[in-house]
N, C-alpha and C positions, 0 to 999 in steps of 0.2 A: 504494500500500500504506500501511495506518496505520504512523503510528510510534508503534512497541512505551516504553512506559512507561521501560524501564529504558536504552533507550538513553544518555539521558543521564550516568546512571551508569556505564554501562560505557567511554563515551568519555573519562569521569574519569579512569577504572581505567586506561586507556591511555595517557593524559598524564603520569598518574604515572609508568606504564613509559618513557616516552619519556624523560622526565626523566631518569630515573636510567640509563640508559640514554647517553644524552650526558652527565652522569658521569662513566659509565665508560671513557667513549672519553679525555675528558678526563684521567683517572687515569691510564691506561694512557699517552698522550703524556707526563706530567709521571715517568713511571715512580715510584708512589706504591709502597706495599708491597702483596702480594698478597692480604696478609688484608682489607685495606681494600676492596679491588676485588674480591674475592670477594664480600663484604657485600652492595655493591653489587648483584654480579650478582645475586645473592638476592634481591635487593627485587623488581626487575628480572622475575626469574622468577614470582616470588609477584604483583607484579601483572597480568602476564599469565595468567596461572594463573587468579586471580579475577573476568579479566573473561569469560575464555571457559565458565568455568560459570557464569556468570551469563548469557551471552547464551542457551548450551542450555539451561539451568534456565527461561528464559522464555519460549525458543520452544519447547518440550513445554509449557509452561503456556497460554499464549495462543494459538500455532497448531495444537496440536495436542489437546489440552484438550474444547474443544467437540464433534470428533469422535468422542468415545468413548462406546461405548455404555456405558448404567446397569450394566449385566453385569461391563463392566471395568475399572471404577471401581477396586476394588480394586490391581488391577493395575499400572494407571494410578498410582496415588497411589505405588505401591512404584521402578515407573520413576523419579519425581519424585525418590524420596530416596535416590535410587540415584546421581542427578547430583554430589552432595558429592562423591564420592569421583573424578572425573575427573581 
């Protein structure tokens, strides 16, 4: 199978998460305060968040894309901007 364009980007998006992520485990061992570690998790979330619609955002773009008939093109394009909101 090719590899999709944005993978690399989204494996960013995941290093990040990892990251912060052992952070937080980190935070939690040293018992930091909650609002800190909360932050944390936020990030945490938001970068997972942002890789997983990036990967659906690409794969309705790329693998699914070409199948679509000129008829539902429109449609198509509405799926597309539909994915933000995941």
């Amino acid at each position: 199978m090719e590899k999709h364009q944005l993978h690399p980007d989204i494996m960013k998006r995941l290093k990040r998460a990892s990251g912060h992520l052992s952070k937080v485990i980190e935070m939690l061992e040293k018992e930091e305060p909650c609002l800190k570690i909360a932050q944390q998790l936020q990030a945490v979330s938001k970068a997972i968040i942002s890789a997983k619609t990036a990967l659906v955002t690409q794969h309705i773009e790329d693998c699914l894309g070409e199948s679509i008939p000129a008829s539902k093109k429109n449609q198509f394009k509405e799926i597309k901007e539909i994915t933000k909101y995941l």
